[in-house]
N, C-alpha and C positions, 0 to 999 in steps of 0.2 A: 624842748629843743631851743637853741639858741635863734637871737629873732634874727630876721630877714636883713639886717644890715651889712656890709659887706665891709669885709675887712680891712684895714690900711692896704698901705701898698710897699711893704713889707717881705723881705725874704723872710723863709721859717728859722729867724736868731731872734725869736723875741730877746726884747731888751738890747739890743744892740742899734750902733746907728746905723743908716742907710745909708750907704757909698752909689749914689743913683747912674756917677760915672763908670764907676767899676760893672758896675749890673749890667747896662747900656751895652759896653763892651764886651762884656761875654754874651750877651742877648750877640750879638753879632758875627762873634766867633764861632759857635754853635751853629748858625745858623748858614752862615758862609761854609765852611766844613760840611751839612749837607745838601749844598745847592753845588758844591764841588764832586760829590761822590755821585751825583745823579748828571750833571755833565759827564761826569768819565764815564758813566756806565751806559748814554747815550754815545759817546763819542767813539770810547775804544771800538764798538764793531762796525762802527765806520772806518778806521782807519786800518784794520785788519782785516778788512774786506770778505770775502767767499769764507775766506778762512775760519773765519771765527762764524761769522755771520748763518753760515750752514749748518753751524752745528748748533746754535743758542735757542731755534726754532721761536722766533719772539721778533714780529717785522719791527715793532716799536719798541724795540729794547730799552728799556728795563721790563717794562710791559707788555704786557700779550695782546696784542692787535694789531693794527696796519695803522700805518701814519695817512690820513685822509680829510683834511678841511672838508665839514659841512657844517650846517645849518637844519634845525627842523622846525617842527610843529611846537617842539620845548624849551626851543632858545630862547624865547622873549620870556615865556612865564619864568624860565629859570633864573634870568637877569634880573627880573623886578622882584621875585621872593627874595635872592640874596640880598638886593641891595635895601630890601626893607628890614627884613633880619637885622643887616650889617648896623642898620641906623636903629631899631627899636630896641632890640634885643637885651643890648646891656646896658638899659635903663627898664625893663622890667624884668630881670632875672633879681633887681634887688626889691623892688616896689610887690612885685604881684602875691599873691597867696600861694604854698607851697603846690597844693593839689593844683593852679589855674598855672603856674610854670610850668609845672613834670608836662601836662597833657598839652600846651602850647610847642614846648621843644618837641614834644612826640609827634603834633599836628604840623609843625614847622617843617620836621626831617621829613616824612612820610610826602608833603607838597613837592617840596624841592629835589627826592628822590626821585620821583614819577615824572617830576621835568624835567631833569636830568639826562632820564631815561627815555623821555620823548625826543630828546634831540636825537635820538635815531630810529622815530616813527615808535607807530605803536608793535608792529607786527616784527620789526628787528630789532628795536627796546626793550618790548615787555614779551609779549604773548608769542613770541619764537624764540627765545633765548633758552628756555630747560627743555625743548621737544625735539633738539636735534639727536641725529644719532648717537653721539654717544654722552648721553644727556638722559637725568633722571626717569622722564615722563618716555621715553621711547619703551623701556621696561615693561611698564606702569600695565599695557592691555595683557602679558605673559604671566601675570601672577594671578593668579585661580584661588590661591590657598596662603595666606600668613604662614601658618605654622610651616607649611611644606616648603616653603621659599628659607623660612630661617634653618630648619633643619638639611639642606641642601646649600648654603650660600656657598660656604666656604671651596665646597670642591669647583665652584662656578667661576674664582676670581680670576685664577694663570691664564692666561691669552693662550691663543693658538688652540681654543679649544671649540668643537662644533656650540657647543651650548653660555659659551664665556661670557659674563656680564660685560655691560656695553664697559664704557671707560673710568665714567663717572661713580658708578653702579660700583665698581666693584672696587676701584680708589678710598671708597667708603664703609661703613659698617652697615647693617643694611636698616637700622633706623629711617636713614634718610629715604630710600623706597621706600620705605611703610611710612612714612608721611606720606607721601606723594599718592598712594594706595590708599589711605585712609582718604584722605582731599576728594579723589575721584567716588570716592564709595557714600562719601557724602552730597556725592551730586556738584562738587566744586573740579571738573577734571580739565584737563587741556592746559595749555601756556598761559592764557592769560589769569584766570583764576591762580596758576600757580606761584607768577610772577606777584599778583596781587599778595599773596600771601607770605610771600620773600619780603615784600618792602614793610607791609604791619608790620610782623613781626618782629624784624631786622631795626625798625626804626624804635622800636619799645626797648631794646638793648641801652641806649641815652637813659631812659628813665632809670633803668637796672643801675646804672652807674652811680645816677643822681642821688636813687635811695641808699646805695651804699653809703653813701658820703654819710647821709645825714644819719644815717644809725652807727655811726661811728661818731658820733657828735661834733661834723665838720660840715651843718646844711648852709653856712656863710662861706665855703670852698664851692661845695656844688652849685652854689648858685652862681659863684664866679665862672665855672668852668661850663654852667649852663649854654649857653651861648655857643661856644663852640663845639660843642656836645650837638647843636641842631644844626649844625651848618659841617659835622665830619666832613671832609670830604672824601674820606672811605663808603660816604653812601652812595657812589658813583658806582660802585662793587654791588655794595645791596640792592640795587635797583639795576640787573636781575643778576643777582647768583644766590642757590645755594646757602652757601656760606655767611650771608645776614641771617638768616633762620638760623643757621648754629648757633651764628655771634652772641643773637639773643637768648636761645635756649640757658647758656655759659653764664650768660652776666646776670640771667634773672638765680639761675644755681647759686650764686656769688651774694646777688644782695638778700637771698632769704637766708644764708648766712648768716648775711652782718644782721639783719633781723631778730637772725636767733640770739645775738649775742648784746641784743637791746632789751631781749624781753624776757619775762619770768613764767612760768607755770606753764598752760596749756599753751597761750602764745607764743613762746618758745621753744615747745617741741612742735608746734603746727608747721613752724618756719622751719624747723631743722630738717624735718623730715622732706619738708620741700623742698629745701638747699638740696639734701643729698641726692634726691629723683631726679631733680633737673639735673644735676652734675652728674647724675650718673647715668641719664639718657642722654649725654650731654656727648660721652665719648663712642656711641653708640650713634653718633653722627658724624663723628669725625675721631680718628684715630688720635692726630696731635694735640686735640681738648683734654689731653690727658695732662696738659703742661697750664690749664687750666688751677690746678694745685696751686700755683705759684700765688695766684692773686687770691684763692683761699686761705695760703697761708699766711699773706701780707693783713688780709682781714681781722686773723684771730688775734696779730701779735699788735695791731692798733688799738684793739678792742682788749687785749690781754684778758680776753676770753677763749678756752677751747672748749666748754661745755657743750657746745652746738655740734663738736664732733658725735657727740655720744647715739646722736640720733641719724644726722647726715653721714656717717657712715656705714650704717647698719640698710639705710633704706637707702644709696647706694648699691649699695652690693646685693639686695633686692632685689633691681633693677638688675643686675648683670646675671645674677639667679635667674630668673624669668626670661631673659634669653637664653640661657647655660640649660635651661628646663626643655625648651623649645629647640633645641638644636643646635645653636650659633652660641661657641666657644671665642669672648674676643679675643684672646689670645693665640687662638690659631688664626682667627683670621688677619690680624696684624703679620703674623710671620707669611702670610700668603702674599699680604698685599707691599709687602717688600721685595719677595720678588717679581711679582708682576710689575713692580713703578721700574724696575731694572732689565723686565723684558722689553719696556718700550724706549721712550727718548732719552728717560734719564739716565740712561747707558751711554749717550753722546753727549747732553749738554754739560760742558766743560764746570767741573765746581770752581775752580781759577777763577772763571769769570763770575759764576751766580753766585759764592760763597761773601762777597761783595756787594755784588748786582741787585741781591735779594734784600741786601736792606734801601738799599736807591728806587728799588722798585714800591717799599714799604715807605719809604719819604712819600711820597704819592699819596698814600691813605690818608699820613699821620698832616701832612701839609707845613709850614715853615713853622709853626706855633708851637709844633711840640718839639723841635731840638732847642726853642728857646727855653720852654718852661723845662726842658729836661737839662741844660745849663743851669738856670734855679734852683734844679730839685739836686745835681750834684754839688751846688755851693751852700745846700743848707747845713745845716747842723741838729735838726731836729731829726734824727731819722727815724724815730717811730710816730711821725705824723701822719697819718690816713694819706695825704696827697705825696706824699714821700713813699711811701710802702707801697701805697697802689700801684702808681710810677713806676719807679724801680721792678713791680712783680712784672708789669705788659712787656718791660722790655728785657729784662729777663728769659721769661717766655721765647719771645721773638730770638735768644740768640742763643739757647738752646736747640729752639727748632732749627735755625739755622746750622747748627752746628753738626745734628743730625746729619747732613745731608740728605734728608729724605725731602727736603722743599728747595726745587731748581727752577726757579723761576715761579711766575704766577702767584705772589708771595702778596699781591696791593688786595687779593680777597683771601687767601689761604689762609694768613694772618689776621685777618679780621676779628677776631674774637680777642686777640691778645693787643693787636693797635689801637682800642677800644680804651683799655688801661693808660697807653701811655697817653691818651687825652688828660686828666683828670692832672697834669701836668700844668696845663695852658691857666689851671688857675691862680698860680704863680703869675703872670703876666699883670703890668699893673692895667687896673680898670678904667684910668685917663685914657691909655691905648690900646682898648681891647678893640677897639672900629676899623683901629689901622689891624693888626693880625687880624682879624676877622675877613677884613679885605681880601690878603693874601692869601686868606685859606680859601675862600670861595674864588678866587682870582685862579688857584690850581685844580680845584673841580670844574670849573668853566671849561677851560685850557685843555684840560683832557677830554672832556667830551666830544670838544668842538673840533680839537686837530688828529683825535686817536678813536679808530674803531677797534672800539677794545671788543673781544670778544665774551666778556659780561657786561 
């Protein structure tokens, strides 16, 4: 591996000069463009009033909560982990030992989630957030039988039905209940255990990222990008939803990829096999993980390796076997939960507005740093650079799903697994002012928690 020192401060044109003016200024245009689309997407359902307003079902539009200034038990520790992060951090993402970085950013995100998530107590932060009605764990006591619940999911999803899974439940593939089944079956049951288990997990997705980097022989990238990999402020989402536990399931599928495509022999099909299980339980949590592929395939074509297919997709499709054995057809159950998402609100919330909205609402996750460094990553010239490919695949992702229509709103955790990628961006930024970005991304994690009760 290349050592711990950290790169110039360089766009990806080796051998060329640096224009620091020119850079500066796109750093600003990027970044102006989206603090404009997230004003307008605040603004228009203010000025179109009922009208709009009624239909977008989102008080805090772009995002799902109610606009609410408070303060909790998590504001102070939240303030003082950021602002130590903001000052140590990139000074030891180049100093420290690989293994005491990866497990610092994972023990950094994992703090600063949990107080986060404490600014709205412990029982509306963490330990109430997946027990509501129609929320995983309400489920959780009606399943008697695994097999019986997969072999039955599918006729359970369409609403209007005496027996229909709650919202959440049936939005999803039924992976995610059998998490939630297994947790309780292991004596870990209830909100708070489960919430606990959202933020590990959820926060170990940074590491996933980090290793990718560096089995694509770019651990001088990941450790620039380290930093702001521990301070996402997508972890605002993770600390509690769902949807961190996918993020992670995704990225850890991704880096034992790049794994596979570092190593030879037994090591390399240990990882491949494991790339494909994760990836392939991976869509089995969430339907749109299937756009997951994107930052698969950015991996092989950095690494100009696709050997790792040979095994990640056989034990894939495994994975979907083993459901397929047991009952549950993804494929059917994708065309069910289409039209269920169009029995409910996504029948009225206008795409006009969220075909827009939903990336203003995904500025949120990704915080000001990464339209900078995705300015960077479209003025480079290197396009098959690990931090170029990865880049380019998250956001990618993200406007495929958008495109979809099948994501209206609720996009700052839905997307979560693909806003992950367009981090790996921010490494671009130079390292004199990684403290100033660093600021404004924990400056918009702050800001949302303290003026938006979001409801994750």
């Amino acid at each position: 591996m290349r050592s711990p020192t950290a790169p110039p401060d360089i766009p990806l044109h080796a051998g060329e000069p640096v224009h620091r003016r020119g850079i500066v200024r796109t750093d600003v245009v990027w970044v102006s463009a989206a603090i404009a689309l997230v004003v307008a997407a605040i603004v228009v359902p203010i000025v179109m009033g009922d009208a709009l307003r009624g239909r977008i079902f989102a008080g805090a539009a772009p995002l799902l909560g109610q606009w609410n200034p408070h303060v909790g038990p998590g504001s102070i520790p939240a303030v003082v982990i950021a602002a130590a992060a903001v000052m140590l951090l990139p000074g030891w993402a180049s100093r420290l030992r690989w293994r005491t970085l990866a497990f610092t950013v994972w023990a950094t995100a994992v703090l600063w989630t949990l107080s986060l998530a404490l600014i709205d107590g412990w029982q509306r932060g963490i330990a109430g957030r997946l027990v509501r009605p129609d929320e995983y764990l309400s489920e959780v006591p009606g399943v008697h039988s695994i097999p019986g619940v997969l072999a039955t999911f599918s006729d359970r999803i369409l609403a209007h039905q005496p027996d229909s899974w709650t919202t959440h439940v049936s939005g999803h593939p039924p992976g995610a209940l059998i998490t939630f089944v297994w947790l309780d079956r292991l004596g870990l049951g209830g909100g708070g255990w489960a919430g606990i288990w959202c933020v590990l997990t959820g926060c170990s997705a940074l590491v996933a990222v980090m290793i990718t980097l560096r089995n694509l022989d770019a651990e001088d990238w990941a450790r620039r990008c380290a930093p702001f990999l521990a301070l996402f402020p997508g972890l605002v989402w993770v600390g509690v939803s769902a949807d961190g536990y996918f993020m992670a399931v995704a990225a850890w599928g991704v880096a034992f990829v790049a794994m596979a495509t570092h190593r030879h022999g037994v090591g390399a099909a240990v990882t491949g096999l494991l790339g494909g299980a994760f990836l392939g339980f991976s869509i089995f949590l969430n339907y749109g993980l299937v756009l997951i592929g994107f930052v698969v395939l950015a991996v092989l074509i950095a690494a100009r390796n696709a050997r790792p297919l040979l095994l990640a997709v056989p034990a894939a499709l495994a994975v979907v076997g083993v459901f397929r054995a047991f009952g549950f057809w993804w494929f059917d159950g994708y065309r069910m939960v289409v039209d269920r998402y169009y029995q409910g609100i996504a029948s009225i919330r206008p795409f006009a507005y969220w075909g827009w909205a939903n990336i203003a609402a995904t500025l949120f996750a990704v915080g000001p740093a990464v339209p900078a460094g995705l300015g960077r990553v479209f003025g480079s010239r290197m396009w098959r650079h690990p931090v170029v490919l990865l880049s380019l695949a998250g956001l990618v992702a993200i406007l495929v799903a958008d495109f979809s229509a099948l994501s209206k709103a609720e996009t700052e955790r839905i997307w979560l697994g693909f806003s992950l990628w367009t981090m790996v961006s921010t490494a671009l930024l130079p390292v004199r002012r990684q403290r100033v970005w660093l600021g404004a991304q924990v400056a918009v994690a702050l800001a949302v928690n303290h003026l938006v009760l979001t409801y994750w």
